[in-house]
Gaussian input, Z-matrix of N, CA and C with variables (Angstrom, degrees):
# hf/3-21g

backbone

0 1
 N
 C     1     B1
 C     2     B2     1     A1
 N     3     B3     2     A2     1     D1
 C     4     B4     3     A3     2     D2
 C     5     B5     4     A4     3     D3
 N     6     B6     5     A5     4     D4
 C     7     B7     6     A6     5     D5
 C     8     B8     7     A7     6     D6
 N     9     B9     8     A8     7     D7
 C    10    B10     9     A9     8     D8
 C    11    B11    10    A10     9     D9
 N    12    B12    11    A11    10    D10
 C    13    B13    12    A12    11    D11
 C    14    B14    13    A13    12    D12
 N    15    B15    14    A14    13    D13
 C    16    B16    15    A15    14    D14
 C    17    B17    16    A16    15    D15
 N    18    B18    17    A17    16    D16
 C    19    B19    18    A18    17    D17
 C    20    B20    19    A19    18    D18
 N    21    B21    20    A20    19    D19
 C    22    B22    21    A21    20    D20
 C    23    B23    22    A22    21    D21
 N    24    B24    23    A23    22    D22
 C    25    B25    24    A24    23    D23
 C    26    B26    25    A25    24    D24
 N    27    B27    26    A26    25    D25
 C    28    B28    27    A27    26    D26
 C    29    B29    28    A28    27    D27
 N    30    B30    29    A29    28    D28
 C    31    B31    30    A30    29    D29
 C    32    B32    31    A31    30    D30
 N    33    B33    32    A32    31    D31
 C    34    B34    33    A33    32    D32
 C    35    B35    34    A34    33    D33
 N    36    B36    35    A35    34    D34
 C    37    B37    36    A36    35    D35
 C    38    B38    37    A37    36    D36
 N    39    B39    38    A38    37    D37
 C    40    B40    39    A39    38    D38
 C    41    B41    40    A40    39    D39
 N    42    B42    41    A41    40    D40
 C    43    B43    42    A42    41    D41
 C    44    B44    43    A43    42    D42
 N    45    B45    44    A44    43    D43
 C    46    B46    45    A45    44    D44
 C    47    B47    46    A46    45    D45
 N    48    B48    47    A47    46    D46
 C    49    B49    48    A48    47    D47
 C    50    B50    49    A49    48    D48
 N    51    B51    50    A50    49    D49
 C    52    B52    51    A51    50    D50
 C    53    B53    52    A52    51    D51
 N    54    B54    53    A53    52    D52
 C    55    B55    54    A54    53    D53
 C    56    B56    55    A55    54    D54
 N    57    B57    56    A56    55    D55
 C    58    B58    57    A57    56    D56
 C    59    B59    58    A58    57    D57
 N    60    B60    59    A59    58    D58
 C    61    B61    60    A60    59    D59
 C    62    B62    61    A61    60    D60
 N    63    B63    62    A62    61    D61
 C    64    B64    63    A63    62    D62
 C    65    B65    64    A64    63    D63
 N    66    B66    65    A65    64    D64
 C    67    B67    66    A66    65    D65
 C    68    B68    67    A67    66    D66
 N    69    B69    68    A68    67    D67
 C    70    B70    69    A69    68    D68
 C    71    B71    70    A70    69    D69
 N    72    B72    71    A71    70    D70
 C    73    B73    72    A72    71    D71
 C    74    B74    73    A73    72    D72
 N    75    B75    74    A74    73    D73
 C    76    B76    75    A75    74    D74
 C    77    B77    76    A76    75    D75
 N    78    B78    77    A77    76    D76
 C    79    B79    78    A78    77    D77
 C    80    B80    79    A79    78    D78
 N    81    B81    80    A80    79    D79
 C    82    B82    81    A81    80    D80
 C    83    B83    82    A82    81    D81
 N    84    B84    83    A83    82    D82
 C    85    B85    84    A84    83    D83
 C    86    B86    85    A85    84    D84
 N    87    B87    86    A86    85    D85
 C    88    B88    87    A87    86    D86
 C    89    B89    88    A88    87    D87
 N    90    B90    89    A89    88    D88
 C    91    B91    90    A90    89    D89
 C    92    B92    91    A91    90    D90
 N    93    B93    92    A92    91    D91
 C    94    B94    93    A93    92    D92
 C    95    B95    94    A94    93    D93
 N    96    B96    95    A95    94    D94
 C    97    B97    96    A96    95    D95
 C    98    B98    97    A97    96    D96
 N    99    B99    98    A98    97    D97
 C   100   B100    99    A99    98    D98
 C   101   B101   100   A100    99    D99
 N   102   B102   101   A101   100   D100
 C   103   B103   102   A102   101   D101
 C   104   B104   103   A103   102   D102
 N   105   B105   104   A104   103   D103
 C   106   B106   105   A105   104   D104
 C   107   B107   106   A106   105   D105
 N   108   B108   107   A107   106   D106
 C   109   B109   108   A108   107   D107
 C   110   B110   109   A109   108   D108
 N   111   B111   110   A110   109   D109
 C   112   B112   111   A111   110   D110
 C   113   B113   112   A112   111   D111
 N   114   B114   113   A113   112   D112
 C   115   B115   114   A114   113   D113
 C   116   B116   115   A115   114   D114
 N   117   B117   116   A116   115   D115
 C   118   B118   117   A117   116   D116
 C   119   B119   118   A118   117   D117
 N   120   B120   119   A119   118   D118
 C   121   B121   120   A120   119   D119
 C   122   B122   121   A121   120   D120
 N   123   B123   122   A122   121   D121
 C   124   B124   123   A123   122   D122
 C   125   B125   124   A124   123   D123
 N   126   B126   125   A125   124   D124
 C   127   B127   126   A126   125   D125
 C   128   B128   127   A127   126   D126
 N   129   B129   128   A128   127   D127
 C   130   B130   129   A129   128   D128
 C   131   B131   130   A130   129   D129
 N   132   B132   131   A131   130   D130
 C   133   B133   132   A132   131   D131
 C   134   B134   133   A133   132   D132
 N   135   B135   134   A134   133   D133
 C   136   B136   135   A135   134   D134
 C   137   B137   136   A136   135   D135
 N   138   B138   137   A137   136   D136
 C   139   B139   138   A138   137   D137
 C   140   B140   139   A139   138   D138
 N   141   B141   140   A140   139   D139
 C   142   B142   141   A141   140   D140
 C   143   B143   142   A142   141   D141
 N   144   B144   143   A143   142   D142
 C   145   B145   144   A144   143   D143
 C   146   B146   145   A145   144   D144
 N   147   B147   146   A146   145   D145
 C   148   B148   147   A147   146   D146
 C   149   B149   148   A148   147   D147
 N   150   B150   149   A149   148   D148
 C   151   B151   150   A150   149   D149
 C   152   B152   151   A151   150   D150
 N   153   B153   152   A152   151   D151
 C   154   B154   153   A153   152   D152
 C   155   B155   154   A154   153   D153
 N   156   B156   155   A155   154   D154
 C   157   B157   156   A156   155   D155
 C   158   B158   157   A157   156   D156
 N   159   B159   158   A158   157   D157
 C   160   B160   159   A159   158   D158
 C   161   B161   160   A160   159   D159
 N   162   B162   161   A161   160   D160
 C   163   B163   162   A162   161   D161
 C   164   B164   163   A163   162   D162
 N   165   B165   164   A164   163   D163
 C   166   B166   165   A165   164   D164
 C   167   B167   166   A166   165   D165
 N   168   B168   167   A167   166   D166
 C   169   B169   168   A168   167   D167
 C   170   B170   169   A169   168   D168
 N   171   B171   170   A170   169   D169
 C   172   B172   171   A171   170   D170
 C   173   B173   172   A172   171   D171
 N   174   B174   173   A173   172   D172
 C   175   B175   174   A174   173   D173
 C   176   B176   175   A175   174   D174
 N   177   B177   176   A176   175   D175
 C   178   B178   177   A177   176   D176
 C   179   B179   178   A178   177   D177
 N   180   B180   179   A179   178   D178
 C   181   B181   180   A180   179   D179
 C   182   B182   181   A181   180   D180
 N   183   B183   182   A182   181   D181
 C   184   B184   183   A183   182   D182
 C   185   B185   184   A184   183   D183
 N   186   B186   185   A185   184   D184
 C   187   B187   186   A186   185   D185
 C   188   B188   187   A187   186   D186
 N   189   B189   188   A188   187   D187
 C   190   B190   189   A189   188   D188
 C   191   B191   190   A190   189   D189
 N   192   B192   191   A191   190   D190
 C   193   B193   192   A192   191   D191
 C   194   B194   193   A193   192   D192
 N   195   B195   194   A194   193   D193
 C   196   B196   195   A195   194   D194
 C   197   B197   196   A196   195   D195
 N   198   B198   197   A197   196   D196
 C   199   B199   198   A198   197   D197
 C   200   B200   199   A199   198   D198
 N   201   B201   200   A200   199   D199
 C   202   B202   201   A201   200   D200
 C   203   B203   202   A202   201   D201
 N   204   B204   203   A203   202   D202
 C   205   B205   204   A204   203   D203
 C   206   B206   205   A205   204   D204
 N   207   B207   206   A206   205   D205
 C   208   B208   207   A207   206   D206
 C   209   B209   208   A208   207   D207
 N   210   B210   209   A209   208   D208
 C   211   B211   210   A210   209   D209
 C   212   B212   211   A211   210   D210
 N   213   B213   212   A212   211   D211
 C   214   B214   213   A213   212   D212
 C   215   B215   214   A214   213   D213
 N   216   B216   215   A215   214   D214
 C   217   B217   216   A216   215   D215
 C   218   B218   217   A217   216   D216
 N   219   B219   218   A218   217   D217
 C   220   B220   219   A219   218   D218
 C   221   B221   220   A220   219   D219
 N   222   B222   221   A221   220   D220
 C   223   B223   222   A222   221   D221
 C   224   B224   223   A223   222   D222
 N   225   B225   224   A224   223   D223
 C   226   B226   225   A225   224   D224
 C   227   B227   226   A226   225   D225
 N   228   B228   227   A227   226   D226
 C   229   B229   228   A228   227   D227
 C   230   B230   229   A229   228   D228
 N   231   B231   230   A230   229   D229
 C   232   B232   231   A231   230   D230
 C   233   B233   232   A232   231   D231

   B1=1.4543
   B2=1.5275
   B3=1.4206
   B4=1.9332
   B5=1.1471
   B6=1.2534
   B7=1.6586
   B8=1.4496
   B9=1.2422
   B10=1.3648
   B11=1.4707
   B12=1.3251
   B13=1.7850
   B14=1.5226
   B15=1.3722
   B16=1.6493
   B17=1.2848
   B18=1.3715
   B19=1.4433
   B20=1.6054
   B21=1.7459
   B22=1.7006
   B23=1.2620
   B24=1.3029
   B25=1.0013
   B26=1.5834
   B27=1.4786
   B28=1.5244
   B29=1.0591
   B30=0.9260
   B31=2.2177
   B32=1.2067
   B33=1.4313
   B34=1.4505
   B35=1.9956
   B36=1.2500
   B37=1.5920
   B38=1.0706
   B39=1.2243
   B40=1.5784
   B41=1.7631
   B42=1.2034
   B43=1.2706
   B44=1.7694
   B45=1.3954
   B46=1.6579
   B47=1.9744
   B48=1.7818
   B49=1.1397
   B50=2.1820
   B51=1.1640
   B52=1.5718
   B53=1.3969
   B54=1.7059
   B55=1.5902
   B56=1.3304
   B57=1.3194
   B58=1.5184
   B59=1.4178
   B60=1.8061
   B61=1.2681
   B62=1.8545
   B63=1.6888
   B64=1.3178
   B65=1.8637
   B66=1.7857
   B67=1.5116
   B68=1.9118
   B69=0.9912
   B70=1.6192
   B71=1.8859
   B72=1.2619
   B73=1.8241
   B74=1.6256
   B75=1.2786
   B76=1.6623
   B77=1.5747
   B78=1.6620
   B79=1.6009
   B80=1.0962
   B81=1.4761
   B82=1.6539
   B83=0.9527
   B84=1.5149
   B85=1.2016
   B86=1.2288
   B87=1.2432
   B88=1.5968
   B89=1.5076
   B90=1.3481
   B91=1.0148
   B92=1.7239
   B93=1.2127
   B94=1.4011
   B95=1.4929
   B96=1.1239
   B97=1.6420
   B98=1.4874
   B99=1.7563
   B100=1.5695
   B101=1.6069
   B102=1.4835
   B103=1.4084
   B104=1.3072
   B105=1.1462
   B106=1.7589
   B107=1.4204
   B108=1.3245
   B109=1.7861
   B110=1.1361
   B111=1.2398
   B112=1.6158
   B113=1.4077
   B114=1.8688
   B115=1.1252
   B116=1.7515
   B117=1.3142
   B118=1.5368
   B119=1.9382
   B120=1.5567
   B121=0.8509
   B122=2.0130
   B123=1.5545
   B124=1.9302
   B125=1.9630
   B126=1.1644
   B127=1.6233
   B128=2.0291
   B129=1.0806
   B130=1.7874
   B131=1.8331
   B132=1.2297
   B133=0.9800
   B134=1.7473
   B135=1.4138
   B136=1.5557
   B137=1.9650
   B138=1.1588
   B139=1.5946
   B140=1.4919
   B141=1.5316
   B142=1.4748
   B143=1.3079
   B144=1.3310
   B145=1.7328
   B146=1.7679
   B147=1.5013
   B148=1.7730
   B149=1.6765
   B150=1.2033
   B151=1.4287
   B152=2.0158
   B153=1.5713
   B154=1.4325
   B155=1.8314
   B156=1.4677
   B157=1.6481
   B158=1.5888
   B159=0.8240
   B160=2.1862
   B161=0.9299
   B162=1.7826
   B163=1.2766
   B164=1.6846
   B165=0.9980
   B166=1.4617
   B167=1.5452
   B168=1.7276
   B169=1.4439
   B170=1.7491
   B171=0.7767
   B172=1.6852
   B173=1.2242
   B174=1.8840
   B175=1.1848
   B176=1.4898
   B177=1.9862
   B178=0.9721
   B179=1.6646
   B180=1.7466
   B181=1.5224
   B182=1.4437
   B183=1.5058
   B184=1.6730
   B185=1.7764
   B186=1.0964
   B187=1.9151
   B188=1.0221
   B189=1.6598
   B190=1.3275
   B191=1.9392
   B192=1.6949
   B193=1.5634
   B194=1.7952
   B195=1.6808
   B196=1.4766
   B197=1.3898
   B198=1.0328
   B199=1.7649
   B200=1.0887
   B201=1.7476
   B202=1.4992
   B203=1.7476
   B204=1.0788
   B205=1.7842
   B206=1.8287
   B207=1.3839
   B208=1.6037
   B209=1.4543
   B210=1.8801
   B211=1.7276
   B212=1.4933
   B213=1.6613
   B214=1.2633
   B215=1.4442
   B216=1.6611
   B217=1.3131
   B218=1.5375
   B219=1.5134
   B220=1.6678
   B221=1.0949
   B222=1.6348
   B223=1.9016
   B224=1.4240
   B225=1.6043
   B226=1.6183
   B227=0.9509
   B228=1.5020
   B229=1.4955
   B230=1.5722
   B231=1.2586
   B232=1.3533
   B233=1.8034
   A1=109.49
   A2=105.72
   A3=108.35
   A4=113.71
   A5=96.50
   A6=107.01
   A7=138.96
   A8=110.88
   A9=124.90
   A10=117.02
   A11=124.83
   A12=103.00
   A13=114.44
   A14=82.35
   A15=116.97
   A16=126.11
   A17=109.37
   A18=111.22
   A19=115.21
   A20=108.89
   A21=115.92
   A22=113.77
   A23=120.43
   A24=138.52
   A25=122.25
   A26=86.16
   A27=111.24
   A28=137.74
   A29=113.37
   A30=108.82
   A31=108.63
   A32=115.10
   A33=133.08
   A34=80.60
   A35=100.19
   A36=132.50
   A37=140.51
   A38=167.52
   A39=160.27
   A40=114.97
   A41=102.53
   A42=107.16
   A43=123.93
   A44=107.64
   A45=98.33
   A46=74.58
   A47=121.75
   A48=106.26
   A49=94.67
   A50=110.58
   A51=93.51
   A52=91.01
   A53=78.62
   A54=111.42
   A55=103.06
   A56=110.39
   A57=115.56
   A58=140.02
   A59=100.73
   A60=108.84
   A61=133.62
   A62=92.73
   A63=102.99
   A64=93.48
   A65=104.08
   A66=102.25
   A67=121.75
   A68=126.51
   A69=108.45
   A70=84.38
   A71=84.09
   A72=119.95
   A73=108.25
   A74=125.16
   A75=114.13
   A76=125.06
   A77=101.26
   A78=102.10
   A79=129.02
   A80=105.00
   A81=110.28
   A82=101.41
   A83=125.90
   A84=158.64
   A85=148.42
   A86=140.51
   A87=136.38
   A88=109.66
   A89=136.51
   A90=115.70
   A91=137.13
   A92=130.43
   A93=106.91
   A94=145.79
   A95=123.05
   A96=102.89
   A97=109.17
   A98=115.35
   A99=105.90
   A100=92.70
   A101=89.88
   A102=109.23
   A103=126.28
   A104=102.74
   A105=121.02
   A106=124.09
   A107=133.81
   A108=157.44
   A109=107.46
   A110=134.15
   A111=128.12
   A112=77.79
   A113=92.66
   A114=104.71
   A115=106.91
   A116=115.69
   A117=97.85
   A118=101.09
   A119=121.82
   A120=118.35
   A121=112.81
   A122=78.58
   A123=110.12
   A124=80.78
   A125=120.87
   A126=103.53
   A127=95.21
   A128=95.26
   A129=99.72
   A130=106.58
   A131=128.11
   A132=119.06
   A133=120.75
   A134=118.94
   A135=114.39
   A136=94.82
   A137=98.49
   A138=133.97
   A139=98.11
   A140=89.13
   A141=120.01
   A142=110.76
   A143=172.55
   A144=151.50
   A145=83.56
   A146=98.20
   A147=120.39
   A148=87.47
   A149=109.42
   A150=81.52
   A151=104.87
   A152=119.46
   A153=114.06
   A154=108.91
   A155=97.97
   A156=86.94
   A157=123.37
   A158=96.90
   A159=92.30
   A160=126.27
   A161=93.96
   A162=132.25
   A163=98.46
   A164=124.81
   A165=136.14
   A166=89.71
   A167=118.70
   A168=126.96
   A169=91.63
   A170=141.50
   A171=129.38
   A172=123.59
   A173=122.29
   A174=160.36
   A175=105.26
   A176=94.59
   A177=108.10
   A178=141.33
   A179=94.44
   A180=122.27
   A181=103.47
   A182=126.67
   A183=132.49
   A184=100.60
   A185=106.71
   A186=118.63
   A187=95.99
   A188=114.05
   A189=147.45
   A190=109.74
   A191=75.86
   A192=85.54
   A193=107.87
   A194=94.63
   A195=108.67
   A196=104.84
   A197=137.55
   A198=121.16
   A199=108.12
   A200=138.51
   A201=128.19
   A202=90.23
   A203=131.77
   A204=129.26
   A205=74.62
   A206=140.44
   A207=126.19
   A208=108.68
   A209=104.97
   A210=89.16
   A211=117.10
   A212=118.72
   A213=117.54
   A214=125.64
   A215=120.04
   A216=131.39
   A217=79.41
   A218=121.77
   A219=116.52
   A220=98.42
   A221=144.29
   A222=132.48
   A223=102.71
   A224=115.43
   A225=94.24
   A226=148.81
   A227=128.45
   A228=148.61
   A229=99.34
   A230=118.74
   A231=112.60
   A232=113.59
   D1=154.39
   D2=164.02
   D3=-59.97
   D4=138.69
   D5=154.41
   D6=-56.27
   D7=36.09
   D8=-150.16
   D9=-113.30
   D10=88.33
   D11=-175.46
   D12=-80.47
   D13=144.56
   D14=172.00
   D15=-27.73
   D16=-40.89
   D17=-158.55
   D18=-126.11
   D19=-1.91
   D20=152.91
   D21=-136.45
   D22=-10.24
   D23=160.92
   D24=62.92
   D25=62.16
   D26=167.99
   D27=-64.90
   D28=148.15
   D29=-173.67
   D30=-140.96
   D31=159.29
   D32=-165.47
   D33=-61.46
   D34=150.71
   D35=148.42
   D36=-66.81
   D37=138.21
   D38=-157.36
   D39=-146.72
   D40=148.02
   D41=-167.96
   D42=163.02
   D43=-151.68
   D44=-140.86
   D45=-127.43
   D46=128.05
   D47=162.08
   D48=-88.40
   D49=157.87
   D50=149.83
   D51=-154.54
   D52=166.31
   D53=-154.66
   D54=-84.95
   D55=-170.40
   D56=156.53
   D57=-69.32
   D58=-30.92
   D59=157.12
   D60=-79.50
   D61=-3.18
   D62=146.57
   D63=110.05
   D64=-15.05
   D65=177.66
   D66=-42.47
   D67=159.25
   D68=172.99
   D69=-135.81
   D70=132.59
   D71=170.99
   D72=-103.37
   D73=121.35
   D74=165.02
   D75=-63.83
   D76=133.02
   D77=163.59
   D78=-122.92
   D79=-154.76
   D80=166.87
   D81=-138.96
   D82=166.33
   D83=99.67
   D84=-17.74
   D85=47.28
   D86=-150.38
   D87=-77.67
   D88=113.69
   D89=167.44
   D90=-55.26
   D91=167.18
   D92=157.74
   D93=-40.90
   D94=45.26
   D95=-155.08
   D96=-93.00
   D97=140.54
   D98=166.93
   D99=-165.71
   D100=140.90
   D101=-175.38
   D102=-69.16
   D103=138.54
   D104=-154.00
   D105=-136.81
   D106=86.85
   D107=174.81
   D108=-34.44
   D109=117.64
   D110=-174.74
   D111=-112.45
   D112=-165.51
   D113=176.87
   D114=-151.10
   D115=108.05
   D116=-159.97
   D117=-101.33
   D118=116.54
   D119=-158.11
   D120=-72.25
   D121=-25.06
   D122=-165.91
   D123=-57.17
   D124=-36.92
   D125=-155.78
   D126=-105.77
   D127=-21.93
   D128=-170.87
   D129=91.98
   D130=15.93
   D131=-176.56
   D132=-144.38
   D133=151.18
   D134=-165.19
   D135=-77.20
   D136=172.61
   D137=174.46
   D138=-118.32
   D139=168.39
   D140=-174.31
   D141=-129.46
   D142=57.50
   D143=-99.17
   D144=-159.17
   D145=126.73
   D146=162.30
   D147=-80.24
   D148=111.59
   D149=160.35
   D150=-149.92
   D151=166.74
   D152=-170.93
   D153=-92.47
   D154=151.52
   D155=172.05
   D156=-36.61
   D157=-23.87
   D158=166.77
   D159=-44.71
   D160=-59.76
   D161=-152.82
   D162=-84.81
   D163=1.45
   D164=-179.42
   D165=-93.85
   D166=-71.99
   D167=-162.00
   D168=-67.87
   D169=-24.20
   D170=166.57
   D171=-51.97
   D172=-47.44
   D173=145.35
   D174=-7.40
   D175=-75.11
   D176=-171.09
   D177=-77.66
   D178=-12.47
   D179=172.44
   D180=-79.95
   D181=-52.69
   D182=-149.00
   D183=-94.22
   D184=-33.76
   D185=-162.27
   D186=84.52
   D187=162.81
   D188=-162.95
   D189=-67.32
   D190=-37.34
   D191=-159.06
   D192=-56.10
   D193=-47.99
   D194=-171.10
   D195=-73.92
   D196=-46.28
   D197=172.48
   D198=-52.42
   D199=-34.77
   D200=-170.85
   D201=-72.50
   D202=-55.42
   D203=-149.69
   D204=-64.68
   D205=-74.87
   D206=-160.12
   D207=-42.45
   D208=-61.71
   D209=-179.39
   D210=-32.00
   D211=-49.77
   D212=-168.49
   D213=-59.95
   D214=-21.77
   D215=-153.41
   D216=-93.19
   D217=-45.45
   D218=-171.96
   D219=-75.88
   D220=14.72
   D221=158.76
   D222=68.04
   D223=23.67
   D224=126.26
   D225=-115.55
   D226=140.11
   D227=172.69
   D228=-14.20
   D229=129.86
   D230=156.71
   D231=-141.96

């Protein structure tokens, strides 16, 4: 799967490592992502959410309920 969370929908980063001798090699960026079980009471049933440490403190600022109704308004499947 992408590296992509669910719920701000973050993506790997791109860019230049360089060395000491000053060469630059391309990288990435991975965000945090790790999967995380909600629990949505409104339906009686758990979730599944890729989502990044943000996307945890978003979670944890907004409630479950209101990030699931946005995912839904942006048409994704959940």
């Amino acid at each position: 799967m992408t590296a992509r969370c669910q719920v701000t929908g973050r993506a790997p980063g791109f860019g230049n490592t360089v060395s000491h001798s000053h060469k630059r090699t391309r990288r990435r960026w991975n965000p945090n992502i790790q999967t995380k079980t909600y629990y949505l009471p409104s339906e009686g049933r758990r979730v599944k959410l890729r989502v990044s440490a943000k996307g945890i403190k978003v979670i944890d600022r907004d409630g479950i309920e209101a990030v699931v109704a946005q995912m839904r308004r942006r048409g994704e499947k959940i």
